[in-house]
C-alpha positions in Angstrom: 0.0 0.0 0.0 1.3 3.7 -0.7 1.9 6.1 1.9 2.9 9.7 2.3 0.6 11.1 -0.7 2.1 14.7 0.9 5.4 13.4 -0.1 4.2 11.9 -4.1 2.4 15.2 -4.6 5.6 17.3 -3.4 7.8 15.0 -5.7 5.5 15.4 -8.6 5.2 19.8 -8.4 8.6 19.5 -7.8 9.4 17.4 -11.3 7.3 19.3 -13.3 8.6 22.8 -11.8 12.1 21.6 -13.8 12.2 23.1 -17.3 12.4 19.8 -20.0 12.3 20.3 -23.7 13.7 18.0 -25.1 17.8 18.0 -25.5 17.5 20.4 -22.8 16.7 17.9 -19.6 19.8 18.5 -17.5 17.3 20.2 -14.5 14.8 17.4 -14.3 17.7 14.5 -14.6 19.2 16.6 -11.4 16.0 16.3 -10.0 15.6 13.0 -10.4 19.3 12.2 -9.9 18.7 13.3 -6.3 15.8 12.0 -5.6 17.4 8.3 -6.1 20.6 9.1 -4.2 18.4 10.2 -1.4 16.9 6.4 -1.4 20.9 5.4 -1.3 20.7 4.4 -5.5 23.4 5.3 -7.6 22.6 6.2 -11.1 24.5 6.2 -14.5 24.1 9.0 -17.5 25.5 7.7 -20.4 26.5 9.1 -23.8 23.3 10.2 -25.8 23.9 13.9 -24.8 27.3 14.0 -27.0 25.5 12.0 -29.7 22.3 14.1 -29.8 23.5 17.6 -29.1 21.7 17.4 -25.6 22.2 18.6 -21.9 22.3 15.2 -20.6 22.1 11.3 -22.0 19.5 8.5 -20.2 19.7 7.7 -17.2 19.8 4.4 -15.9 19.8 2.3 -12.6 19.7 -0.9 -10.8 18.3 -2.2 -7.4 18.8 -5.7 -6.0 16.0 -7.5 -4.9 15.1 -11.2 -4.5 17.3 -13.2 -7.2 14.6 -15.9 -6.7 12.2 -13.6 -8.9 12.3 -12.3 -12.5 13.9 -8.3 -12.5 11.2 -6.1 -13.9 12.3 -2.8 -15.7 10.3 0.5 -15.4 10.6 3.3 -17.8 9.7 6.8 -18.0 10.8 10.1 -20.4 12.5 13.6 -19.3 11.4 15.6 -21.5 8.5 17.6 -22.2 6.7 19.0 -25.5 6.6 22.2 -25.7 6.0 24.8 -24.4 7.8 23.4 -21.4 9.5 26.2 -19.9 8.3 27.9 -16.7 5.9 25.4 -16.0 3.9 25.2 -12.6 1.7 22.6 -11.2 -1.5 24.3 -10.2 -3.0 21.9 -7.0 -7.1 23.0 -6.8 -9.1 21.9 -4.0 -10.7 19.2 -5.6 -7.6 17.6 -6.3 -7.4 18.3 -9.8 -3.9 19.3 -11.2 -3.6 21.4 -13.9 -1.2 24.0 -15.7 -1.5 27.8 -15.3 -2.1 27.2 -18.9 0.5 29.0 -20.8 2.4 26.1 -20.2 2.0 22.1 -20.7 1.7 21.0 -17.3 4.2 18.0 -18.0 2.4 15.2 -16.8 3.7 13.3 -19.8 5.4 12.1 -18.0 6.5 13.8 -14.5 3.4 11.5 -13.5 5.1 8.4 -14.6 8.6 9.4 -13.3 6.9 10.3 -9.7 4.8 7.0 -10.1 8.2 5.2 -10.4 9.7 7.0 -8.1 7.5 7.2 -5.0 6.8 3.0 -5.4 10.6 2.7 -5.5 10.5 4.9 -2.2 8.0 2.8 -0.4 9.6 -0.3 -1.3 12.4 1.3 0.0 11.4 2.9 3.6 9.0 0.0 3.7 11.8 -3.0 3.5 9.3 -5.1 1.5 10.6 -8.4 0.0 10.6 -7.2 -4.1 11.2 -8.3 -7.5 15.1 -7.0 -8.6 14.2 -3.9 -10.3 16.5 -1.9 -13.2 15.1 1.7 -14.4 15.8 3.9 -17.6 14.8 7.3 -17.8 15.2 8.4 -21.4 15.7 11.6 -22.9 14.2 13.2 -26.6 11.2 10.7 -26.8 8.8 13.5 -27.4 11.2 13.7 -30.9 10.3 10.4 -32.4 12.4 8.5 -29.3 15.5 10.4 -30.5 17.3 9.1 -27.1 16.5 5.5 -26.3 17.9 4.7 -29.5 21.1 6.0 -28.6 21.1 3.3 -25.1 23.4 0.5 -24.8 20.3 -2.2 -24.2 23.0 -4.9 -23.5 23.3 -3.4 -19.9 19.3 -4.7 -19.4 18.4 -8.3 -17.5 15.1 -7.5 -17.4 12.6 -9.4 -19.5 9.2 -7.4 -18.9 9.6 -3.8 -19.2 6.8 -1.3 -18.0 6.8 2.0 -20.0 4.4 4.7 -18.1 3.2 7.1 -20.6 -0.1 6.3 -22.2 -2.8 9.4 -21.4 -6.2 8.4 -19.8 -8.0 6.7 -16.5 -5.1 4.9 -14.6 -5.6 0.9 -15.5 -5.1 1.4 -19.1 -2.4 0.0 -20.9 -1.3 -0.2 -24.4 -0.4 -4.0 -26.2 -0.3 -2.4 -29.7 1.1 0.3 -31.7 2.1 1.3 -35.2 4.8 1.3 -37.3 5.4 4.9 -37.9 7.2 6.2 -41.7 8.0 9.7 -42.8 8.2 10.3 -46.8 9.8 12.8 -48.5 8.6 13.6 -52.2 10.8 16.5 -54.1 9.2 16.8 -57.3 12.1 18.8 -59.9 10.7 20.6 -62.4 12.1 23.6 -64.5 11.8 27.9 -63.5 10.7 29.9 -66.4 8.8 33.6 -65.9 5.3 33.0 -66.1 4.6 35.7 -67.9 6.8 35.9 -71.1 7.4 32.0 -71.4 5.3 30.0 -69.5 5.1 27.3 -71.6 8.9 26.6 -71.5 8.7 26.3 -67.8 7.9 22.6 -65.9 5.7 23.0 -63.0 6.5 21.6 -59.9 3.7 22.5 -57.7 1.1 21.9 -59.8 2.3 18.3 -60.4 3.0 17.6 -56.9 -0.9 18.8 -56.6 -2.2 16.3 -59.0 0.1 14.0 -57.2 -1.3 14.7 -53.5 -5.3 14.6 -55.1 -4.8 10.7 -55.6 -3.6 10.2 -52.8 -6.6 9.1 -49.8 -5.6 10.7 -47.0 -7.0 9.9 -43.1 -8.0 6.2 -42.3 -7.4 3.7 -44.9 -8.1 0.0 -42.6 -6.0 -0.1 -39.7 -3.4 2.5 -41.1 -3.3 6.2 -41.5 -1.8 8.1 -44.2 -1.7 12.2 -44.2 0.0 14.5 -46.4 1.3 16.8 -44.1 3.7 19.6 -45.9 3.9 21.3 -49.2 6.5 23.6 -49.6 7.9 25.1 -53.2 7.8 28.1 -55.5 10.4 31.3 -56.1 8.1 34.1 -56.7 4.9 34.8 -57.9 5.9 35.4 -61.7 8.2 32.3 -62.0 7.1 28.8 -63.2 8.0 27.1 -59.6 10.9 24.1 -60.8 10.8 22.6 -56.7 8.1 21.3 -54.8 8.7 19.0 -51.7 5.6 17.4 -49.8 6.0 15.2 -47.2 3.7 13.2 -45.0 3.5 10.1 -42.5 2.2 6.2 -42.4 1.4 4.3 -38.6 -0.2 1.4 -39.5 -0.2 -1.8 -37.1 1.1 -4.2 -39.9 4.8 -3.6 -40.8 4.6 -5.1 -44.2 1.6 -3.0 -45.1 3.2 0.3 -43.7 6.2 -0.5 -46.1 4.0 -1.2 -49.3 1.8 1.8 -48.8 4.6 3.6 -48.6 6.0 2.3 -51.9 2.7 2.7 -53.6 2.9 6.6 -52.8 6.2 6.8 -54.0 5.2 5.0 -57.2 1.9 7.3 -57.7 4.5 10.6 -57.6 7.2 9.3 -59.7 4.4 8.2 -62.3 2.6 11.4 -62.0 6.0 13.7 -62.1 7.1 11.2 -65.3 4.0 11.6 -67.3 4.4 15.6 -66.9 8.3 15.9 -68.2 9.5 16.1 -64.2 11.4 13.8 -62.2 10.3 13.0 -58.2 13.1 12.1 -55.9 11.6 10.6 -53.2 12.9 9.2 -49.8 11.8 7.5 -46.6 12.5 7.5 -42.6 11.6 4.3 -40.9 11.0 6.3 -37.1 9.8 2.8 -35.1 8.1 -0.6 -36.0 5.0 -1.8 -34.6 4.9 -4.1 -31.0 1.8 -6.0 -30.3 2.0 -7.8 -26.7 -0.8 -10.2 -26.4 -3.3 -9.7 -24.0 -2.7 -13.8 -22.1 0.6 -13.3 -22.0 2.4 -13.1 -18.4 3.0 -9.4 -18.9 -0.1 -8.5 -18.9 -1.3 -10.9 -16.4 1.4 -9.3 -14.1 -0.5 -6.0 -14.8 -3.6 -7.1 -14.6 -3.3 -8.6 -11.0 -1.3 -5.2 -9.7 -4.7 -3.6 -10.9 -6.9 -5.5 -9.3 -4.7 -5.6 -6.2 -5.6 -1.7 -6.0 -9.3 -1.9 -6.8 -8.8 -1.0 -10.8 -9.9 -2.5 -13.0 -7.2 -3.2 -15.8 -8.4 -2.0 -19.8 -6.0 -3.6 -22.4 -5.9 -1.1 -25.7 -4.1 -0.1 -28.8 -2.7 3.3 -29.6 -1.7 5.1 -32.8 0.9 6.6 -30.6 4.4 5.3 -30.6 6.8 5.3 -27.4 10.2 3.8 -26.1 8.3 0.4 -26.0 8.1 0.2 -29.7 11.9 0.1 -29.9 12.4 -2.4 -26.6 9.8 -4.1 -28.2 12.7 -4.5 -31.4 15.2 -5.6 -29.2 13.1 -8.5 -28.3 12.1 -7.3 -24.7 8.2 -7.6 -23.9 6.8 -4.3 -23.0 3.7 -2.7 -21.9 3.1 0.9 -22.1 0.9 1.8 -18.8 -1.3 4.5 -18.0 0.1 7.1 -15.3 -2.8 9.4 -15.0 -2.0 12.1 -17.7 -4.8 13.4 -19.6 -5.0 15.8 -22.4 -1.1 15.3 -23.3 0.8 17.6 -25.1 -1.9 20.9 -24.6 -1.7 23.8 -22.4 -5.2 22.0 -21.0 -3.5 18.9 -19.6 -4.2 17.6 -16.2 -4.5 14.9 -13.8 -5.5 14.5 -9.8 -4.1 13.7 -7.0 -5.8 10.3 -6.6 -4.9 9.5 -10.2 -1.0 9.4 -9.1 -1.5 7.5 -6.3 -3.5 4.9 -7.7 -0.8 5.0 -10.6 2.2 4.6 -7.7 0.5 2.0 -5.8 0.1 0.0 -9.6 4.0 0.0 -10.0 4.3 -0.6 -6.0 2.3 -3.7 -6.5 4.2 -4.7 -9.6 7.5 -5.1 -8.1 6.0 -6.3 -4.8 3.4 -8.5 -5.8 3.6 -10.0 -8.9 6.4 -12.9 -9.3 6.4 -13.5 -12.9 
């Protein structure tokens, strides 16, 4: 059971009164630095920062507990979206927890870094019997996971890993998400002035517009394509010779996130060919899908820490990526959990006080409790 919800609440105004965009986490990992050395854990920062350009790398530690039972790793990110600077945890007298609302609050995810570390601080104070426990805070994941692609996952014993970022009630937890693809169309097509020779000019915008109208945009099945730049032209009195557009696929099937993908760049390059231009086009791979299923001992391990807390567990998918998607490609088994947040990355995020606790006493009961 948790205790001290003076203490969580302290820990979590404190966390998200540290400024964290992201490559600029160096005052929440001293934050959270202390906070563990307080509890007698030492903690490693590794390399990312040089790597990314950042004020600080992940952050990672380990705490011996029974060797008879499986390590569990928990996870949580440093940074924030923006705007993140300045921010203030406003406590109103019902409990709810909001912003002063020209900031994020930061709840994605100061809630899941408090959740982890409050347990961790129970378990601690309380001297219960626990599950060997290793945790990775990682920076840049609000930037397509920029930073826990940069960690050395060698270092890991863990099998299960809990990632705490998924927004709504506290019992949710996500066993699927998409494969997520960024493509890059540059149509090339040839400047002329539009008024004295127009005809010896190749338009590039207006071919990368016939090019975007065949493409169905929003919901196609389980997938989701969306055309989400266009960017070209000189001046209004020159035939434009660039155009770039690019866009995004998440879809839950890998194989069908990569073919959709080739059949857009296909459709340009046709339609640039048949008007006299050429289409360069280009892709980014940012994360593949994970899909944990719902009997495995994961999420029975979840489940049971739930119910052992009086909530009742909801097992979903999300067309939002995190960390887990890439432990999930190093072949560790990951779910990402619910720590309360609501209304993520808007000035009108919030969540309550009982929210955190119930999300603190979930990871309290997973290192405690459950001996898969």
């Amino acid at each position: 059971m948790i205790t001290n919800k003076e203490k969580l609440l302290d820990l979590f105004c404190r966390l998200v009164s540290c400024d964290s965009p992201s490559y600029g986490e160096n005052a929440v990992r001293d934050a959270v630095i202390s906070e563990l050395k307080s509890l007698g854990i030492s903690v490693e920062e590794d390399g990312t920062a040089e790597k990314t350009g950042g004020t600080c790398g992940n952050l990672y530690a380990k705490i011996d507990g029974d060797p008879s039972l499986a390590p569990v790793l928990l996870s949580a990110h440093l940074d924030t979206v923006e705007p993140s600077v300045g921010k203030k945890a406003v406590v109103h007298p019902d409990g709810l927890i909001s912003s002063a609302k020209d900031t994020v609050l930061g709840a994605d995810d100061a809630a899941g870094l408090t959740s982890i570390l409050h347990a961790i601080r129970n378990v601690i104070e309380k001297g219960v019997s626990h599950r060997p426990v290793e945790l990775v805070f990682d920076v840049c994941e609000e930037r397509y996971c920029v930073g826990i692609q940069k960690f050395d996952y060698s270092k890991i014993s863990a099998k299960q890993v809990y990632v705490l970022d998924v927004d709504g009630r506290v019992g949710r937890a996500a066993t699927q998400a998409p494969s997520i693809v960024q493509y890059k169309a540059v149509f090339n097509g040839r400047a002329a002035h539009s008024g004295f020779s127009p005809e010896e000019g190749l338009h590039a915008i207006k071919t990368a517009a016939e090019a975007i109208s065949k493409i169905s945009c929003g919901r196609t099945g389980d997938m989701t394509v969306n055309i989400g730049s266009v960017s070209g032209g000189i001046a209004d009195n020159i035939v434009p010779p660039e155009c770039t557009v690019t866009g995004e696929i998440r879809g839950f099937n890998n194989e069908k996130v990569a073919a959709k993908t080739d059949e857009i760049g296909a459709l340009m390059k046709s339609v640039a060919e048949k008007n006299g231009l050429s289409c360069d086009f280009s892709r980014t791979v940012i994360c593949r899908a994970f899909k944990t299923g719902e009997t495995s001992e994961i999420c029975r391990n979840y489940a049971e820490a739930c119910k052992k807390s009086g909530v009742i567990p909801e097992f979903i998918k999300t067309y939002g990526a995190s960390t887990n998607n890439h432990w999930s490609e190093w072949g560790f088994c990951g779910l990402v959990i619910s720590c309360g947040m609501n209304n993520c990355h808007s000035v009108e995020e919030w969540t309550t006080a009982d929210e955190l606790c119930r999300s603190a006493e979930i990871v309290y009961n997973i290192i405690t409790d459950c001996k898969g």
